[in-house]
N, C-alpha and C positions, 0 to 999 in steps of 0.2 A: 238630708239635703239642706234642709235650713239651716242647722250647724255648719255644713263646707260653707255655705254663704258668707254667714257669721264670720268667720275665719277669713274667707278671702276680702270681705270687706275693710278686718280689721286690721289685714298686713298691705291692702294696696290705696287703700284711702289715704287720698293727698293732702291730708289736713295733720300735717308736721307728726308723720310717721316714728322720727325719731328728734329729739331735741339737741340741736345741732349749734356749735359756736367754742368759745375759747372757755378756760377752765372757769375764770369768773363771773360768767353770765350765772342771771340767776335761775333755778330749776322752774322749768314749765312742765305741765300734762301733757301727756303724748298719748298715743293710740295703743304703739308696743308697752307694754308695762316693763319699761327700760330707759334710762335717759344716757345718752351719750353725747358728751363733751369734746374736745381737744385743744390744745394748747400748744403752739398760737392759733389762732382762729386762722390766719391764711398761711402756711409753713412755707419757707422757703426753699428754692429748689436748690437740692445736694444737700440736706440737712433730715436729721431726727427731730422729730415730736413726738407728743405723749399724747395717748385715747385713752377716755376713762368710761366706764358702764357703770350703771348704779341700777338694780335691781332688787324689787321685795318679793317675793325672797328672790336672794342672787341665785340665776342662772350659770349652768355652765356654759363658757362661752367658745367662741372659735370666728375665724375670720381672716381677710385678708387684703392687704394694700399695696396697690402697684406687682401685683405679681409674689408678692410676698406674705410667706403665712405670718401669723399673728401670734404672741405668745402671753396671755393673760396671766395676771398675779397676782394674788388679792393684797386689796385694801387695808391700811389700817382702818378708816372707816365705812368695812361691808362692801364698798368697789370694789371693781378689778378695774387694773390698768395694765398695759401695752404699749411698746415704742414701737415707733413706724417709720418708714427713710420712705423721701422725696426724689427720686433721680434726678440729678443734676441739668439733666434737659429733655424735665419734664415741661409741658405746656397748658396753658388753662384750667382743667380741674382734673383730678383724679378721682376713681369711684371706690369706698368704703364697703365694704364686703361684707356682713357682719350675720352668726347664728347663732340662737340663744336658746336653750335647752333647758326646761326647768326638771323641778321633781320628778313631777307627775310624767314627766316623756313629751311634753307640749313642746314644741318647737316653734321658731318665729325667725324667719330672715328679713333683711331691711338688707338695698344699699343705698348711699348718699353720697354724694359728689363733696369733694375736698378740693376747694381753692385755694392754689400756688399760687407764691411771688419770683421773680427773678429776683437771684443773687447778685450780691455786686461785685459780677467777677471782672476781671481785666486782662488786656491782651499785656504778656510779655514778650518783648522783644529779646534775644538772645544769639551774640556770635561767638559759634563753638570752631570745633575742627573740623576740616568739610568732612571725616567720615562720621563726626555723629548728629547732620543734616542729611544724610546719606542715606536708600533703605539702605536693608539689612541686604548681606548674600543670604540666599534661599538658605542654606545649611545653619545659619543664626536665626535666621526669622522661622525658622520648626521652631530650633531649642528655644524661643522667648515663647512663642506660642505653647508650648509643653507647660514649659514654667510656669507661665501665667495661668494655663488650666489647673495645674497644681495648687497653686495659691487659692484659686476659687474653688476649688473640692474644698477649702477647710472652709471658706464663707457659707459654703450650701451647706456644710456640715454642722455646722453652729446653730440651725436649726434642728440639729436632732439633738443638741447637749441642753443639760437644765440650765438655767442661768445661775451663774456665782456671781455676777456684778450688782450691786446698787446702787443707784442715783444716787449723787453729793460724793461717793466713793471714787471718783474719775481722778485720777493723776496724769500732770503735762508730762512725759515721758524724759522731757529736756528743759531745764529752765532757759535755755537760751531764745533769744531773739526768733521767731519768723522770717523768716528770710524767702517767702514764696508760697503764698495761701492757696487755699483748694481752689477748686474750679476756674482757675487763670489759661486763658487760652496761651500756647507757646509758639513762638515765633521764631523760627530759625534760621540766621543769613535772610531772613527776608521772605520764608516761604513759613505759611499755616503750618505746623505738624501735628497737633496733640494737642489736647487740654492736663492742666496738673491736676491730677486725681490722691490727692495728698498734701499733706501740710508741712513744708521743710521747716525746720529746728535748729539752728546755726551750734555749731558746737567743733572743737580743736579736736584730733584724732585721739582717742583713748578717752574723753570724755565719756560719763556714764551716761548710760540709756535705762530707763526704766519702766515698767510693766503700767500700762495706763490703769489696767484693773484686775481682777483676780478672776483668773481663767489657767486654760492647761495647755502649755507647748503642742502644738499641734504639727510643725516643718520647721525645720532648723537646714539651711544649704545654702549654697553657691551658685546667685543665677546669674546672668549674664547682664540684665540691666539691674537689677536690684542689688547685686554684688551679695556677702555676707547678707542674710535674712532671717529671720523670725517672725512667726507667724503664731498669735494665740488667740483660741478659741474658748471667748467668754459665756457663750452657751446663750440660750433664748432670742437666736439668732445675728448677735453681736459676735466680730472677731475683729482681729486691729493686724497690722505689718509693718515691723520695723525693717528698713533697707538704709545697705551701704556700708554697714557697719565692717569696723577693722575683725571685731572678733565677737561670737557669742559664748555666752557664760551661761547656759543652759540646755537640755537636752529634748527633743522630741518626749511626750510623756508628763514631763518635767508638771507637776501644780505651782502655780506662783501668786506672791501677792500683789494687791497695787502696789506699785511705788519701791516691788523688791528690783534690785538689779538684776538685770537680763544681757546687757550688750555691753557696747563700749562706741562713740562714734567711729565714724570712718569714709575710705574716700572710693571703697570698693566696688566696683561696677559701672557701668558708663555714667560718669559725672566729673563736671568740673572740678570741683574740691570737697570738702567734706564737710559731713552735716547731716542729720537725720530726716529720713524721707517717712514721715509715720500716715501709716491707711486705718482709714477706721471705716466697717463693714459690716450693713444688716443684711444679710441675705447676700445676694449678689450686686445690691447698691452700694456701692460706694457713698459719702458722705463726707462734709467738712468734720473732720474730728475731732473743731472746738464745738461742733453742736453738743455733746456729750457735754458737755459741760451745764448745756442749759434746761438737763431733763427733771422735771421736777411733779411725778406724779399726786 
Protein backbone atom coordinates (compact mmCIF):
# COMPACT_ATOMS: atom_id res chain seq x y z
CA UNK A 1 0.00 0.00 0.00
CA UNK A 2 2.76 2.35 0.69
CA UNK A 3 4.20 1.77 -2.85
CA UNK A 4 0.47 2.55 -4.69
CA UNK A 5 0.76 5.74 -2.45
CA UNK A 6 4.09 6.28 -3.79
CA UNK A 7 3.07 6.05 -7.13
CA UNK A 8 -0.13 7.93 -6.94
CA UNK A 9 1.59 10.64 -5.44
CA UNK A 10 4.08 10.85 -7.94
CA UNK A 11 1.75 10.78 -11.16
CA UNK A 12 -0.88 13.29 -9.57
CA UNK A 13 1.18 15.89 -7.61
CA UNK A 14 0.64 19.32 -8.90
CA UNK A 15 4.08 20.54 -8.73
CA UNK A 16 4.93 20.54 -12.77
CA UNK A 17 4.17 16.92 -13.44
CA UNK A 18 5.62 17.29 -16.75
CA UNK A 19 7.95 20.10 -18.02
CA UNK A 20 5.89 22.01 -20.36
CA UNK A 21 6.73 25.06 -22.96
CA UNK A 22 8.24 25.54 -26.43
CA UNK A 23 11.46 23.72 -27.76
CA UNK A 24 13.84 26.36 -26.31
CA UNK A 25 13.06 26.71 -22.77
CA UNK A 26 15.47 25.48 -20.71
CA UNK A 27 15.07 21.61 -19.10
CA UNK A 28 13.63 21.64 -15.55
CA UNK A 29 12.95 18.51 -12.92
CA UNK A 30 9.90 17.08 -13.07
CA UNK A 31 8.10 14.51 -10.92
CA UNK A 32 7.68 12.04 -14.11
CA UNK A 33 11.12 11.03 -15.01
CA UNK A 34 10.33 12.50 -18.58
CA UNK A 35 10.50 16.08 -19.87
CA UNK A 36 8.12 17.14 -22.60
CA UNK A 37 8.47 20.18 -24.67
CA UNK A 38 6.72 21.49 -27.92
CA UNK A 39 7.25 23.91 -30.51
CA UNK A 40 5.50 26.67 -30.57
CA UNK A 41 4.68 26.93 -27.18
CA UNK A 42 0.91 28.30 -28.12
CA UNK A 43 0.35 26.42 -31.82
CA UNK A 44 -2.04 27.82 -34.03
CA UNK A 45 -5.38 26.67 -34.94
CA UNK A 46 -5.36 24.45 -38.28
CA UNK A 47 -1.67 23.89 -38.04
CA UNK A 48 1.04 21.13 -37.15
CA UNK A 49 3.47 21.17 -34.36
CA UNK A 50 6.11 19.09 -33.01
CA UNK A 51 6.19 17.26 -29.09
CA UNK A 52 9.47 16.15 -27.95
CA UNK A 53 10.05 13.56 -24.78
CA UNK A 54 13.24 13.24 -23.40
CA UNK A 55 13.76 10.18 -21.07
CA UNK A 56 16.75 8.33 -19.03
CA UNK A 57 16.35 5.67 -20.06
CA UNK A 58 13.91 6.51 -22.97
CA UNK A 59 10.60 4.97 -22.60
CA UNK A 60 8.26 3.52 -24.81
CA UNK A 61 5.89 6.09 -25.55
CA UNK A 62 2.14 6.53 -26.93
CA UNK A 63 -0.32 9.07 -26.68
CA UNK A 64 -2.81 11.44 -28.08
CA UNK A 65 -4.05 14.91 -29.28
CA UNK A 66 -7.27 16.25 -30.10
CA UNK A 67 -8.66 12.92 -30.90
CA UNK A 68 -5.68 11.87 -32.65
CA UNK A 69 -3.15 9.16 -31.87
CA UNK A 70 0.32 10.07 -31.72
CA UNK A 71 3.34 8.62 -33.64
CA UNK A 72 6.76 8.70 -31.81
CA UNK A 73 10.40 8.61 -33.64
CA UNK A 74 13.35 8.71 -32.01
CA UNK A 75 15.86 11.29 -31.62
CA UNK A 76 19.02 11.90 -33.00
CA UNK A 77 19.74 12.99 -29.55
CA UNK A 78 17.84 9.95 -27.25
CA UNK A 79 14.22 11.89 -27.66
CA UNK A 80 11.55 10.96 -29.37
CA UNK A 81 9.35 13.28 -31.11
CA UNK A 82 5.74 13.47 -32.72
CA UNK A 83 3.77 15.92 -34.96
CA UNK A 84 0.29 16.91 -33.81
CA UNK A 85 -2.56 19.04 -35.74
CA UNK A 86 -4.57 21.73 -34.03
CA UNK A 87 -8.26 21.82 -35.75
CA UNK A 88 -8.82 24.74 -37.35
CA UNK A 89 -11.66 25.76 -34.84
CA UNK A 90 -10.29 24.64 -32.04
CA UNK A 91 -10.80 26.93 -28.87
CA UNK A 92 -8.76 27.68 -25.60
CA UNK A 93 -6.63 24.73 -24.89
CA UNK A 94 -6.50 21.44 -25.79
CA UNK A 95 -5.47 18.40 -23.43
CA UNK A 96 -1.98 16.28 -24.18
CA UNK A 97 -2.61 12.59 -23.57
CA UNK A 98 0.61 11.09 -22.92
CA UNK A 99 1.96 7.02 -21.62
CA UNK A 100 5.32 6.22 -20.97
CA UNK A 101 6.45 2.59 -20.56
CA UNK A 102 9.90 1.84 -19.35
CA UNK A 103 11.91 -1.33 -19.15
CA UNK A 104 11.04 -2.64 -16.28
CA UNK A 105 6.90 -2.50 -17.30
CA UNK A 106 6.56 0.68 -14.96
CA UNK A 107 4.07 2.87 -16.56
CA UNK A 108 3.27 6.65 -15.96
CA UNK A 109 0.45 8.79 -17.69
CA UNK A 110 0.24 12.57 -17.52
CA UNK A 111 -2.14 14.94 -19.44
CA UNK A 112 -1.55 18.66 -19.86
CA UNK A 113 -3.39 21.22 -21.43
CA UNK A 114 -2.02 22.89 -24.94
CA UNK A 115 -2.82 26.46 -25.45
CA UNK A 116 -4.19 27.61 -28.94
CA UNK A 117 -4.00 30.76 -30.95
CA UNK A 118 -6.37 31.85 -33.68
CA UNK A 119 -5.23 31.92 -37.13
CA UNK A 120 -5.28 34.86 -39.31
CA UNK A 121 -7.83 33.67 -41.41
CA UNK A 122 -10.30 35.96 -43.58
CA UNK A 123 -13.67 36.09 -44.98
CA UNK A 124 -13.66 35.71 -48.75
CA UNK A 125 -16.03 37.07 -50.75
CA UNK A 126 -16.84 35.31 -54.12
CA UNK A 127 -19.61 35.73 -57.05
CA UNK A 128 -19.86 32.41 -58.97
CA UNK A 129 -23.01 30.93 -61.00
CA UNK A 130 -26.04 30.68 -58.97
CA UNK A 131 -25.73 26.77 -59.22
CA UNK A 132 -22.51 26.61 -57.49
CA UNK A 133 -24.11 28.94 -54.44
CA UNK A 134 -26.83 26.48 -54.75
CA UNK A 135 -27.07 23.18 -52.33
CA UNK A 136 -26.52 20.33 -54.14
CA UNK A 137 -29.70 17.93 -55.55
CA UNK A 138 -29.86 15.23 -53.04
CA UNK A 139 -28.49 12.69 -55.83
CA UNK A 140 -24.97 14.90 -55.76
CA UNK A 141 -24.84 15.74 -52.16
CA UNK A 142 -24.66 11.36 -51.57
CA UNK A 143 -22.05 11.23 -54.32
CA UNK A 144 -19.84 14.40 -52.48
CA UNK A 145 -20.68 12.75 -49.31
CA UNK A 146 -19.39 9.08 -50.47
CA UNK A 147 -16.31 11.02 -51.94
CA UNK A 148 -15.38 12.81 -49.19
CA UNK A 149 -15.82 9.54 -46.77
CA UNK A 150 -13.52 8.03 -49.27
CA UNK A 151 -10.93 10.58 -49.11
CA UNK A 152 -11.00 10.41 -45.22
CA UNK A 153 -10.53 6.47 -45.10
CA UNK A 154 -7.04 7.32 -46.47
CA UNK A 155 -6.45 10.20 -43.62
CA UNK A 156 -7.62 7.60 -40.80
CA UNK A 157 -5.58 5.31 -42.64
CA UNK A 158 -2.29 6.97 -42.46
CA UNK A 159 -2.36 6.20 -39.20
CA UNK A 160 -1.75 2.52 -39.59
CA UNK A 161 1.24 3.34 -42.48
CA UNK A 162 4.92 3.81 -41.12
CA UNK A 163 5.98 7.11 -41.81
CA UNK A 164 8.35 7.72 -45.18
CA UNK A 165 8.34 11.60 -44.62
CA UNK A 166 11.05 13.77 -43.02
CA UNK A 167 10.98 17.14 -41.63
CA UNK A 168 13.01 19.74 -44.09
CA UNK A 169 11.98 16.98 -46.84
CA UNK A 170 8.35 18.91 -47.62
CA UNK A 171 8.19 20.16 -51.24
CA UNK A 172 5.41 23.14 -52.41
CA UNK A 173 3.65 20.86 -54.86
CA UNK A 174 3.30 24.10 -57.20
CA UNK A 175 5.78 27.03 -57.46
CA UNK A 176 3.01 29.23 -58.30
CA UNK A 177 1.40 32.03 -56.46
CA UNK A 178 -1.28 31.44 -53.45
CA UNK A 179 -4.09 32.50 -54.80
CA UNK A 180 -6.41 31.48 -51.56
CA UNK A 181 -4.88 30.32 -48.03
CA UNK A 182 -6.40 27.68 -45.59
CA UNK A 183 -8.78 28.34 -43.27
CA UNK A 184 -10.47 31.46 -45.22
CA UNK A 185 -14.09 31.64 -44.42
CA UNK A 186 -16.14 31.59 -48.12
CA UNK A 187 -18.71 33.91 -49.08
CA UNK A 188 -21.07 33.30 -51.80
CA UNK A 189 -23.30 35.98 -53.64
CA UNK A 190 -23.44 37.21 -50.29
CA UNK A 191 -24.36 34.10 -48.31
CA UNK A 192 -21.63 32.23 -45.50
CA UNK A 193 -21.14 28.63 -47.14
CA UNK A 194 -17.90 26.98 -46.05
CA UNK A 195 -14.53 27.54 -44.84
CA UNK A 196 -11.35 26.76 -47.38
CA UNK A 197 -9.79 23.62 -45.99
CA UNK A 198 -6.77 23.81 -48.37
CA UNK A 199 -4.25 25.93 -49.95
CA UNK A 200 -4.92 26.95 -53.76
CA UNK A 201 -1.65 27.12 -56.01
CA UNK A 202 -2.24 29.25 -59.05
CA UNK A 203 -0.91 27.31 -62.05
CA UNK A 204 -2.14 27.27 -66.40
CA UNK A 205 -3.68 23.79 -67.28
CA UNK A 206 -1.14 21.04 -67.90
CA UNK A 207 1.24 22.76 -65.38
CA UNK A 208 3.05 20.24 -63.20
CA UNK A 209 1.98 19.03 -59.90
CA UNK A 210 4.26 17.44 -57.52
CA UNK A 211 4.40 15.05 -54.58
CA UNK A 212 4.79 17.37 -51.27
CA UNK A 213 6.71 14.16 -49.78
CA UNK A 214 7.31 10.50 -50.14
CA UNK A 215 4.48 8.46 -49.45
CA UNK A 216 2.23 5.81 -51.58
CA UNK A 217 -0.76 6.60 -54.03
CA UNK A 218 -3.47 5.72 -51.92
CA UNK A 219 -7.17 7.06 -54.60
CA UNK A 220 -6.55 8.17 -57.75
CA UNK A 221 -10.59 9.21 -59.26
CA UNK A 222 -13.03 11.48 -60.44
CA UNK A 223 -15.19 13.34 -57.78
CA UNK A 224 -17.40 15.66 -58.27
CA UNK A 225 -16.15 18.82 -56.49
CA UNK A 226 -12.58 17.85 -56.37
CA UNK A 227 -12.74 16.99 -60.16
CA UNK A 228 -9.33 14.63 -61.26
CA UNK A 229 -7.72 13.73 -57.62
CA UNK A 230 -4.88 12.12 -55.81
CA UNK A 231 -4.57 11.21 -52.62
CA UNK A 232 -1.10 10.13 -50.77
CA UNK A 233 -0.51 8.46 -47.79
CA UNK A 234 2.62 9.68 -46.16
CA UNK A 235 2.28 7.28 -43.29
CA UNK A 236 2.66 8.30 -39.35
CA UNK A 237 -0.56 9.84 -39.72
CA UNK A 238 0.15 12.45 -42.36
CA UNK A 239 -1.64 12.27 -46.06
CA UNK A 240 -1.89 15.40 -48.52
CA UNK A 241 -4.76 15.82 -51.65
CA UNK A 242 -4.21 17.21 -54.86
CA UNK A 243 -7.68 18.42 -56.65
CA UNK A 244 -8.88 19.59 -59.93
CA UNK A 245 -6.34 18.37 -61.74
CA UNK A 246 -6.59 17.98 -65.96
CA UNK A 247 -4.93 14.53 -65.51
CA UNK A 248 -2.93 12.18 -63.18
CA UNK A 249 0.34 10.46 -63.88
CA UNK A 250 0.24 7.89 -61.31
CA UNK A 251 -1.58 4.92 -60.08
CA UNK A 252 -3.29 3.74 -56.88
CA UNK A 253 -0.19 1.69 -55.20
CA UNK A 254 1.93 3.82 -56.99
CA UNK A 255 5.38 4.64 -54.19
CA UNK A 256 6.58 8.18 -54.95
CA UNK A 257 9.14 10.75 -54.15
CA UNK A 258 8.86 14.27 -52.98
CA UNK A 259 9.01 16.50 -55.53
CA UNK A 260 8.50 13.48 -58.26
CA UNK A 261 5.62 14.44 -60.67
CA UNK A 262 2.27 13.18 -59.88
CA UNK A 263 -0.48 15.52 -61.75
CA UNK A 264 -0.72 18.05 -64.17
CA UNK A 265 -2.93 21.31 -63.08
CA UNK A 266 -6.33 21.64 -64.19
CA UNK A 267 -9.91 23.24 -64.09
CA UNK A 268 -11.74 19.77 -63.22
CA UNK A 269 -14.61 19.78 -60.92
CA UNK A 270 -16.72 22.62 -59.47
CA UNK A 271 -14.37 25.66 -59.86
CA UNK A 272 -13.90 28.82 -61.42
CA UNK A 273 -10.67 28.21 -63.38
CA UNK A 274 -7.72 26.39 -62.79
CA UNK A 275 -5.28 25.82 -60.16
CA UNK A 276 -4.26 23.51 -57.64
CA UNK A 277 -6.39 22.94 -54.56
CA UNK A 278 -3.68 20.95 -52.17
CA UNK A 279 -5.01 19.18 -48.50
CA UNK A 280 -2.56 18.45 -46.09
CA UNK A 281 -3.95 15.82 -43.21
CA UNK A 282 -3.06 14.41 -39.70
CA UNK A 283 -5.52 12.19 -38.97
CA UNK A 284 -8.73 13.46 -39.78
CA UNK A 285 -7.62 17.23 -39.08
CA UNK A 286 -7.20 19.03 -41.70
CA UNK A 287 -4.37 21.66 -41.45
CA UNK A 288 -2.64 24.69 -43.39
CA UNK A 289 -0.13 22.73 -45.47
CA UNK A 290 2.46 25.60 -45.23
CA UNK A 291 2.64 24.42 -41.63
CA UNK A 292 4.62 21.35 -42.93
CA UNK A 293 7.07 23.55 -43.81
CA UNK A 294 7.82 24.77 -40.20
CA UNK A 295 8.26 21.10 -38.45
CA UNK A 296 11.41 21.16 -37.10
CA UNK A 297 11.87 18.27 -34.40
Amino acid sequence: MADLARNLARLFNGCAMLVLGCSTLAAQESVLPVEVRWAPERPVRGTLFVIRVAGEPPPVLAGQFSGEPLHFRAGEDGSAWTVAAVPVDAAGSLELELEAIWPDGHTERAERSVPVVPGSYVMEQLTVAPEFGAPLPPALALRTEEESERAQGVARGAHDSSPLWKPGNFVQPRAGRITSGFGNGREFNGQVQSRHLGTDLDGAVGEPVLAAADGVVALVDEFYLGGNVIYLDHGGGLSTGYLHLSEALVATGDTVRAGQLIGSVGATGRVTGPHLHWIVRYGSVTVDPMSVFGLEP
